[in-house]
Structure formats: structure tokens, C-alpha cells
N, C-alpha and C positions, 0 to 999 in steps of 0.2 A: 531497537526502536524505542528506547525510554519514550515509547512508541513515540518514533520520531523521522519523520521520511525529510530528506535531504537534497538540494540542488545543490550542484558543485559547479563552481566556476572554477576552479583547475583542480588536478588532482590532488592536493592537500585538503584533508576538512579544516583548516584554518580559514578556506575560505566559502565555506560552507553556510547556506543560509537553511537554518532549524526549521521545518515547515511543523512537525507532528513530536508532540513532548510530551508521553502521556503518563506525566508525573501532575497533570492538573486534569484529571479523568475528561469527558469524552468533549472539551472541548478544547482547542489549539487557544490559541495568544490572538485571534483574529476573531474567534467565534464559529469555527469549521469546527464540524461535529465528525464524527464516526459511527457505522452501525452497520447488523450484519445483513442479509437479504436473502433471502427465499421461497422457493416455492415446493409443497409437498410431491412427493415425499422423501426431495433433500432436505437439508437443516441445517443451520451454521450458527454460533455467538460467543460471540466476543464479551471476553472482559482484561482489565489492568490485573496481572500476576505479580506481586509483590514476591515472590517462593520464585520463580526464574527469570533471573534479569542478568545481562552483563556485565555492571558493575555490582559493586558488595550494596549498596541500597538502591531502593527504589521500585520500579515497575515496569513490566515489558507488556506487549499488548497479546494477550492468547489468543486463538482461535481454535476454537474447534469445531470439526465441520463433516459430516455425513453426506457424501454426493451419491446420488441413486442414479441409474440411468436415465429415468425419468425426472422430472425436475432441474431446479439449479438451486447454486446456493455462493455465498462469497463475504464478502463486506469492503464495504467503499468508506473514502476518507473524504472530507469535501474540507478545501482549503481555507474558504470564507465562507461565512453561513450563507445558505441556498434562500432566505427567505428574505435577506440585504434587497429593500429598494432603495435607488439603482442597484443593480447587483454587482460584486466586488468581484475583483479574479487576481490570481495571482499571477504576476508578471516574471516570469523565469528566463526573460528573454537573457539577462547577462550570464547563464548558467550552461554548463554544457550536459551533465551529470545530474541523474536522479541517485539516489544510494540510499539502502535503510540497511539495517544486521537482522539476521533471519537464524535460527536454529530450528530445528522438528523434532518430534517426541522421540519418534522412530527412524526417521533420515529417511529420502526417496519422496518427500511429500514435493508437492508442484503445482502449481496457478498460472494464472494466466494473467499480466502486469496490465487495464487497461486504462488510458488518461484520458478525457475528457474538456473540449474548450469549449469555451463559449457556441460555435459553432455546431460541435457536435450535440450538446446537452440536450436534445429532442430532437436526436436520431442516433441512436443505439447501434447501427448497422455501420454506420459509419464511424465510430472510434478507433482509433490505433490500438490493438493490441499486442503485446510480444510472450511468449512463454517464458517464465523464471529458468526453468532448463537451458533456455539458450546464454544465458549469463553465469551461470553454475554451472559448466561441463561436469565435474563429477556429484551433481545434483547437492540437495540440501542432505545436511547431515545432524546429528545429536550435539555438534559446537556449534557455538557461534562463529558465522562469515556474513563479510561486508559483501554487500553488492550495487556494484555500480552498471547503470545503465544510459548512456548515451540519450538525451533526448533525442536526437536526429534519426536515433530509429524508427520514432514514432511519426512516420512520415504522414504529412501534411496539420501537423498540429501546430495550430497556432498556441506559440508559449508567451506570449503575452496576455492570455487570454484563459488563463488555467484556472478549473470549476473544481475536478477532484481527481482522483484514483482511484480502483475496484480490483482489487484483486478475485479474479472468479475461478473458484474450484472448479476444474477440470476433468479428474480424477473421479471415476466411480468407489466407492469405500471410502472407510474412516479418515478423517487425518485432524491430524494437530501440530500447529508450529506456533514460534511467537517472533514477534516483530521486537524490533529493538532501535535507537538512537537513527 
């Protein structure tokens, strides 16, 4: 993820449009920000890693994150800034494919993928979310791997109408992974 999340309009990244390129720190090409979220006594934050990334230069995006039973914690990406009047959204409708590269400290780390449209953005209960697990059968590990995710999983999202993404730690205990291209 030279933190960089991805829509695929066919399986090639040739035809890939770059949403998150976090070689220009927390904010995209559009003015979408990133930032982590919680509540005690979980804990989560994020920064740009220059020390692990998958090409020889540049940046990937860390996380590190302490989920308690109690609490939550995560960090969300927002495509165009949240504070845009009229507000901007990203239209993914020609795209079929979400995809970013993920590696973890320790391998076995896991979240929960949720996307958010216009529609949903004040109402939380109603977002689509899907588990990383279900895309990774042998879960994440200490390489780097591509993951690609189907929008149409995310059923009833409107993708002309795309606000952000939130990855939400699920997982009681420590974890750390980093996001990539």
C-alpha cells in the first residue's frame, strides 16, 4: 500500500485506479485523509514506515493496534475530504475489484474490510463489511500479498457514491501489519 488501496476494473493493475499513495503522508491526491479510531481501553496508530515497504524505496502505511475486549479500535481511509461542500465521493462504478498488499509483523493478524457510501455515512449498522480472512484462506503472513476483493460482496453499496474504508480490528490482543500499494 505505498499506502495505496485500489479499484480494479479487470484483473490486471494496468487497469487500476490508485485511490491511497501514502508517499505524500496522510493525505491522497484528492484531499482524503487517514486516521486511526478508538475507544479505551483498545488503542490503534498509524504512521507512513519508510523501514518496511515493498519496493526498495518509499513508504508503507503501519498499524499498530491493541484490541481489548472491551473497547474498539481500527483506522479508516476517506477518499475525498469529509469536510468538501458539496461533498465529493468516489465513483468506482467502472471497477469491479478493491485490492491493496498487506504483510503482518507476526502473520495471523485480521480485520474486518468495511466501506461506507453516501447512504451509509450516518448509519454505522448498516455498512457492508466482509472479514480479510475470507480473502486470505491461509490468513496474512510476515510477506507481502495482494488482496483482491470483489466490490459485489459488499452488497447493497452504492459504488458511485464511495465516502471511505475502515479497516476494524477484531481480534482481542496486540497486532501490527502494514498496508502497501
Amino acid at each position: 500500500l505505498q499506502a495505496t488501496v485500489r479499484a480494479l476494473p479487470t484483473e490486471t493493475p494496468a487497469g487500476a485506479l490508485l485511490v491511497w499513495h501514502f508517499e505524500q503522508g496522510v493525505t491522497n491526491r484528492w484531499g482524503g485523509q487517514y486516521n486511526t479510531y478508538m475507544r479505551a481501553p483498545s488503542r490503534a496508530r498509524s504512521y507512513l514506515d519508510p523501514a518496511v515497504t515493498r519496493t526498495p524505496s518509499g513508504h508503507s502505511l503501519r498499524v499498530t493496534a491493541h484490541r481489548d475486549v472491551e473497547g474498539f479500535c481500527g483506522v479508516w481511509l476517506e477518499f475525498h475530504p469529509s469536510t468538501a461542500i458539496p461533498h465529493t465521493y468516489l465513483d468506482a462504478t467502472a471497477y469491479r475489484y478493491l485490492s491493496f498488499w498487506i504483510k503482518g509483523q507476526k502473520g495471523g493478524e485480521d480485520f474486518d474490510i468495511e466501506l461506507t457510501d453516501e447512504a451509509t455515512l450516518n448509519n454505522e449498522d448498516a455498512r457492508p463489511r466482509r472479514p480479510l480472512h475470507a480473502y486470505l484462506p491461509q490468513g496474512v503472513t510476515t510477506e507481502w500479498q495482494e488482496v483482491h476483493i470483489p466490490l459485489a460482496d459488499f452488497r447493497g453499496l452504492k459504488r458511485s457514491r464511495l465516502v471511505r474504508m475502515t479497516l476494524n480490528i477484531t481480534t482481542p490482543g496486540d497486532t501490527r501489519f502494514y498496508l502497501d500499494d
